[in-house]
ChimeraX commands (.cxc) that place a marker at each C-alpha (Angstrom):
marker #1 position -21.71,-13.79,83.12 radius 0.5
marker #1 position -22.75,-10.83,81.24 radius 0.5
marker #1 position -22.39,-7.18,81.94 radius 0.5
marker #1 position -19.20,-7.33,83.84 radius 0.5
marker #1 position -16.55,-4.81,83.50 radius 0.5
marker #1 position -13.00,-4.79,84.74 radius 0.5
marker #1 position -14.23,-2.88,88.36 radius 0.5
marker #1 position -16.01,-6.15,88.62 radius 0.5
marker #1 position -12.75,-7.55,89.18 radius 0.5
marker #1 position -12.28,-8.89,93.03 radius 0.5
marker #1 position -13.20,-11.14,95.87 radius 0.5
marker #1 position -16.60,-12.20,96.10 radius 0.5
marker #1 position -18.14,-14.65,98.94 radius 0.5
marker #1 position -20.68,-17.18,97.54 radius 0.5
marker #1 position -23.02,-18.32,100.58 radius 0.5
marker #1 position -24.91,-21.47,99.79 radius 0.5
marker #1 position -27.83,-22.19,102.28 radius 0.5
marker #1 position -30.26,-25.38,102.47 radius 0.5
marker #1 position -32.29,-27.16,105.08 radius 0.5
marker #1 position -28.90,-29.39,106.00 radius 0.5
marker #1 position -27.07,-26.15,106.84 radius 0.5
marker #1 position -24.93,-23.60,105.10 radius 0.5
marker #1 position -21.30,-23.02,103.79 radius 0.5
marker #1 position -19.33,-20.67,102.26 radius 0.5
marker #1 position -16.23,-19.56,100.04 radius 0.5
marker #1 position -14.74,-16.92,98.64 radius 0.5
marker #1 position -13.97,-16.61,95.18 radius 0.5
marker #1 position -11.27,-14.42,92.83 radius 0.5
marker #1 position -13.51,-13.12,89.63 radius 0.5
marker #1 position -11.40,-11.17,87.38 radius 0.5
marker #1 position -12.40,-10.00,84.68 radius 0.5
marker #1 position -10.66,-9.50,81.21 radius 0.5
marker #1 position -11.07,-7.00,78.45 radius 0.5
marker #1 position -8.95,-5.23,75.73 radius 0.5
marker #1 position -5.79,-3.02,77.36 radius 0.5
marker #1 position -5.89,0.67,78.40 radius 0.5
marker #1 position -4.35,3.21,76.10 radius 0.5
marker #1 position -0.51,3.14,76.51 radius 0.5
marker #1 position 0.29,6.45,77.58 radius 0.5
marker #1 position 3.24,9.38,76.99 radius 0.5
marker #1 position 3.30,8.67,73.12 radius 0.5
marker #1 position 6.31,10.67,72.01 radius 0.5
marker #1 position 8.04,11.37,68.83 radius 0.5
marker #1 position 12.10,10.82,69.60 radius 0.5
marker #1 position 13.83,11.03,66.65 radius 0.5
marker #1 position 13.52,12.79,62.97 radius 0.5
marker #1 position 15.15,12.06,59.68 radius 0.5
marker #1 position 14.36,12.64,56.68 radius 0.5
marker #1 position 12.27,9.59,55.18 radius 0.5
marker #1 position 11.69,7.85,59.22 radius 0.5
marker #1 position 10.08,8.71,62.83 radius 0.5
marker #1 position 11.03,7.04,65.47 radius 0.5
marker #1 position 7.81,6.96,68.67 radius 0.5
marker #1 position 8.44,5.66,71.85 radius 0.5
marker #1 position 5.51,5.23,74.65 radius 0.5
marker #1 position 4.98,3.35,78.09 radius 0.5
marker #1 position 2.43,0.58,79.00 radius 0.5
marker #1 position -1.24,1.34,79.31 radius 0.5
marker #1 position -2.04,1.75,83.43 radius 0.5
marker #1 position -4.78,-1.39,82.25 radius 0.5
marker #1 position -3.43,-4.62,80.59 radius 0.5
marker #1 position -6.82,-5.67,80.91 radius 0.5
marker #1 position -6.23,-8.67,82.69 radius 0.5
marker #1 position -4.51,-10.35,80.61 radius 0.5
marker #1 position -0.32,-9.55,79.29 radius 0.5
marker #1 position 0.22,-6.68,76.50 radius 0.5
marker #1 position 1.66,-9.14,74.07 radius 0.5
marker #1 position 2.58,-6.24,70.83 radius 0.5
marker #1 position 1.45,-2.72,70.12 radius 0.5
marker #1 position -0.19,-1.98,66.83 radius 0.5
marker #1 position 1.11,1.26,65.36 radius 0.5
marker #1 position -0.63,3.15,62.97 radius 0.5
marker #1 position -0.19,6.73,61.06 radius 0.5
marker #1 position -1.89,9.20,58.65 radius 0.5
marker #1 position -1.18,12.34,56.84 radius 0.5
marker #1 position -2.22,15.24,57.88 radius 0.5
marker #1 position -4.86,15.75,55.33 radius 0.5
marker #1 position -6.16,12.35,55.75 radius 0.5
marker #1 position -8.99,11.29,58.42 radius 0.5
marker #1 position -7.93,7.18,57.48 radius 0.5
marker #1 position -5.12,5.26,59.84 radius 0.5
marker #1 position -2.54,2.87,57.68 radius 0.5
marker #1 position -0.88,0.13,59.65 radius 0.5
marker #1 position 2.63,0.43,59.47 radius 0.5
marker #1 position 3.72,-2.25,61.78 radius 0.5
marker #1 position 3.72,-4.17,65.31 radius 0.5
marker #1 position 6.21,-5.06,68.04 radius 0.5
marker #1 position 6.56,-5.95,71.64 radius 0.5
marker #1 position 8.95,-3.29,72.05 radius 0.5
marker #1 position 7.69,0.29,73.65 radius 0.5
marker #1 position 9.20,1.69,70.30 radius 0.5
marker #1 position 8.98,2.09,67.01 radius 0.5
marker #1 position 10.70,3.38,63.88 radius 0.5
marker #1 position 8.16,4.15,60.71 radius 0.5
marker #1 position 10.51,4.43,57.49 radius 0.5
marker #1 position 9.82,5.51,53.85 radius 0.5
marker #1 position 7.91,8.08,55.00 radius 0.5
marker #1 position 7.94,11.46,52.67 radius 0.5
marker #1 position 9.83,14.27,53.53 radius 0.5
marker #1 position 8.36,17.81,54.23 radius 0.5
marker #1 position 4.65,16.04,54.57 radius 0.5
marker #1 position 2.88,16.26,58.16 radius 0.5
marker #1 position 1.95,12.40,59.83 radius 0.5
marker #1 position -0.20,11.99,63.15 radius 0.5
marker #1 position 0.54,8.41,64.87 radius 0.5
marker #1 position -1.05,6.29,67.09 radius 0.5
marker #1 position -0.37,3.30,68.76 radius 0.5
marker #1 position -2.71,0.86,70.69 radius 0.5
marker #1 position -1.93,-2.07,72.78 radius 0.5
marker #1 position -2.94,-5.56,72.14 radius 0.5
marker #1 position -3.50,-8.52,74.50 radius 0.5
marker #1 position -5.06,-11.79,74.03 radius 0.5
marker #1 position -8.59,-10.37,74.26 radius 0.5
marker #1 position -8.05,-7.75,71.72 radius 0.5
marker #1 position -6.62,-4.57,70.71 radius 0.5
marker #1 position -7.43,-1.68,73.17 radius 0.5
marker #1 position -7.97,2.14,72.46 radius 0.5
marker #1 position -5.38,4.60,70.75 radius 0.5
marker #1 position -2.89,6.78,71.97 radius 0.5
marker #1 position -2.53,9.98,69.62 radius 0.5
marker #1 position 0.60,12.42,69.08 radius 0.5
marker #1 position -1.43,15.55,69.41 radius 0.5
marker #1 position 1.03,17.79,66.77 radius 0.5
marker #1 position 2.17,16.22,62.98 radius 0.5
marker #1 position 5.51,15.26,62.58 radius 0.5
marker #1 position 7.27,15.93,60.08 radius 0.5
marker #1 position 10.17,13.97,58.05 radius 0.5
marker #1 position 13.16,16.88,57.83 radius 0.5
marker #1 position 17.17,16.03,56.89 radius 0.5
marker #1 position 19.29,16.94,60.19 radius 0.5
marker #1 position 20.18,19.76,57.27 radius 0.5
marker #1 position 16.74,21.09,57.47 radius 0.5
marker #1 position 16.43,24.45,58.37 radius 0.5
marker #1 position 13.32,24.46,60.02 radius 0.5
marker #1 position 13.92,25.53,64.08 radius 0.5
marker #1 position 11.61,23.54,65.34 radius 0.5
marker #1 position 12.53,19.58,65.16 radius 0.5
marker #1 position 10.98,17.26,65.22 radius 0.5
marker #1 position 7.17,18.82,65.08 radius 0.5
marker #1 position 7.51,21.32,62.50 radius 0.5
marker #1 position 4.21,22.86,61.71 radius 0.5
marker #1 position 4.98,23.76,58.20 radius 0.5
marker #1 position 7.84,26.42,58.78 radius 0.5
marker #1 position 10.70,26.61,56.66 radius 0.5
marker link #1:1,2 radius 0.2
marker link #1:2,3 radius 0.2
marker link #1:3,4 radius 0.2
marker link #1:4,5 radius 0.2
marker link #1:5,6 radius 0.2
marker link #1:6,7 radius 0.2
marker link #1:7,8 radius 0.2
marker link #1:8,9 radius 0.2
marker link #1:9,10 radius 0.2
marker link #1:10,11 radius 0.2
marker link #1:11,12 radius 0.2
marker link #1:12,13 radius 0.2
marker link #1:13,14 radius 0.2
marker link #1:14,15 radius 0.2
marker link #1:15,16 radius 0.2
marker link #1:16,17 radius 0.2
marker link #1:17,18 radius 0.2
marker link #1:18,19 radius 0.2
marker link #1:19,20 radius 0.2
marker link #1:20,21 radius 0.2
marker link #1:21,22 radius 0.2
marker link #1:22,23 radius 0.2
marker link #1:23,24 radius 0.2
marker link #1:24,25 radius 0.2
marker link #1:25,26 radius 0.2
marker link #1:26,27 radius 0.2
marker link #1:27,28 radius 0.2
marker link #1:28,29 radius 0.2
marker link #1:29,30 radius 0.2
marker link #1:30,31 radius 0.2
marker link #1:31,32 radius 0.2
marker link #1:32,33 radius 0.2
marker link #1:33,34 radius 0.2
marker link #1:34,35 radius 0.2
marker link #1:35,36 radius 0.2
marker link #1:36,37 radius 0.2
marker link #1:37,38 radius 0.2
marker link #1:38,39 radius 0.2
marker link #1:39,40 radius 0.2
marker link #1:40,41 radius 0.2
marker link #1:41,42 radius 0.2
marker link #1:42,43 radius 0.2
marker link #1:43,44 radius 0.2
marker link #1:44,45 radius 0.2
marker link #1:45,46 radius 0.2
marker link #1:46,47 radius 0.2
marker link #1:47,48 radius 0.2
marker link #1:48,49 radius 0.2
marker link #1:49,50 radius 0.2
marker link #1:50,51 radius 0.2
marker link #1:51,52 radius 0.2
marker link #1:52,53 radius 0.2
marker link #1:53,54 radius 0.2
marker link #1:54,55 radius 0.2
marker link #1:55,56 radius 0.2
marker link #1:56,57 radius 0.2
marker link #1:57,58 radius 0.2
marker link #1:58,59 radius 0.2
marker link #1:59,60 radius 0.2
marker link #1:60,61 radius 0.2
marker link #1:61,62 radius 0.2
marker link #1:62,63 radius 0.2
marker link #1:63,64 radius 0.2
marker link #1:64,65 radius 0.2
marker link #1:65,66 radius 0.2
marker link #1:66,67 radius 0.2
marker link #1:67,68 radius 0.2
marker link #1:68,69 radius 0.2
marker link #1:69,70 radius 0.2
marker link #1:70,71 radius 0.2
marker link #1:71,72 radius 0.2
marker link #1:72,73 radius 0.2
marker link #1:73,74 radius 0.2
marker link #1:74,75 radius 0.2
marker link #1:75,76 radius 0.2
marker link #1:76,77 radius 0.2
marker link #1:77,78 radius 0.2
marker link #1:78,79 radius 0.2
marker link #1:79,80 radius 0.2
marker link #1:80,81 radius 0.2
marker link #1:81,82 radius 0.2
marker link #1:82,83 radius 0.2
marker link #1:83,84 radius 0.2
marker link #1:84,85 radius 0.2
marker link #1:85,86 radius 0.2
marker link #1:86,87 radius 0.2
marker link #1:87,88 radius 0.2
marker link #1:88,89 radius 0.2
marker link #1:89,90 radius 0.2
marker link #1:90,91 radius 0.2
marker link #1:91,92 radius 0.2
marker link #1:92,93 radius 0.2
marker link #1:93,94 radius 0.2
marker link #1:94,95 radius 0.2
marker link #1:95,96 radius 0.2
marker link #1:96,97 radius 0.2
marker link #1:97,98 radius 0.2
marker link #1:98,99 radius 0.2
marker link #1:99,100 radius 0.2
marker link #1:100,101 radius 0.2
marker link #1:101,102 radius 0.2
marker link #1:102,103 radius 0.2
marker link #1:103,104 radius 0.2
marker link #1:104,105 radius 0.2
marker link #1:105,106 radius 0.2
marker link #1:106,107 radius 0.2
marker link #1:107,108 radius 0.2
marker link #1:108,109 radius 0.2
marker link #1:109,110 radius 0.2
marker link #1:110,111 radius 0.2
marker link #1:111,112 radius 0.2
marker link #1:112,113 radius 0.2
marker link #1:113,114 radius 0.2
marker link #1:114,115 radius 0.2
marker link #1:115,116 radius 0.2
marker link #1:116,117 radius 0.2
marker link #1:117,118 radius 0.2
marker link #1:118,119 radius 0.2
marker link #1:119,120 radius 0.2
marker link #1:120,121 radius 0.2
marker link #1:121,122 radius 0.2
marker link #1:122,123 radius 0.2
marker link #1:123,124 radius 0.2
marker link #1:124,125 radius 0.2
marker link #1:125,126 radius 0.2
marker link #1:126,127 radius 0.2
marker link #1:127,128 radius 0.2
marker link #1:128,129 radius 0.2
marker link #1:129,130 radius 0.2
marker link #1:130,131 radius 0.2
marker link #1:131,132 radius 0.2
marker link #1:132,133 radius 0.2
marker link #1:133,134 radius 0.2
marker link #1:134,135 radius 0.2
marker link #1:135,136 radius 0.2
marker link #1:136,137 radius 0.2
marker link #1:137,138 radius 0.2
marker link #1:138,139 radius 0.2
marker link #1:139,140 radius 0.2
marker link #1:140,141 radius 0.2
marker link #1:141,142 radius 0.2
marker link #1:142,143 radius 0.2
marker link #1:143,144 radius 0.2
view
């Protein structure tokens, strides 16, 4: 079937009618397809060369189980996503990042049809030493 999209998803009844008579059934269609977003992307911890994101589940699994989340980041100054990792956790730690530069993250979810649309951080984070004295952990937005 072709054209089907995840709304498609539900009971249908198939009638089949001949000169001998009729019968019918119902029948369960679902219909798969790449996960949601995850949602509430945060930033929960700082240091000085790491940033820690944690998120929750996208409201769609597409039909089929979130098995990891791809996680993904760029600098500020850069319009190109680098993969820094995967897991089946709702968290993440990115290390050997540089200190005092801006990163955006995103993380999508994957299931076994694919890997679904991102979830942004809408502000950079920036890598700071709990010595830093910049006021506003963890999204700094270039105040020192």
């Amino acid at each position: 079937m072709r054209g089907l999209d995840r709304s498609d998803s539900g009971v249908y009844t198939v009638l089949v009618k001949n000169s001998v008579g009729e019968i019918s059934a119902d029948v369960t269609l679902i219909v798969q397809d790449k996960p949601s977003a995850p949602q509430s992307l945060t930033v929960t911890n700082v240091t000085e060369d790491s940033i820690s994101l944690a998120w929750k589940p996208p409201a769609d699994d597409g039909g089929s189980k979130v098995t990891r989340y791809v996680i993904e980041g760029r600098l500020g100054n850069k319009r190109s996503w680098q993969q820094f990792g995967r897991t089946s956790n709702l968290e993440f730690t990115v290390s050997r990042l540089q200190e005092g530069e801006k990163y955006y993250f995103q993380v999508m979810a994957e299931n076994s049809i694919g890997v679904g649309e991102p979830m942004e951080t809408t502000k950079p984070a920036i890598p700071r030493s709990k010595f830093s004295e910049c006021p506003c952990e963890p999204f700094c937005h270039g105040m020192r």
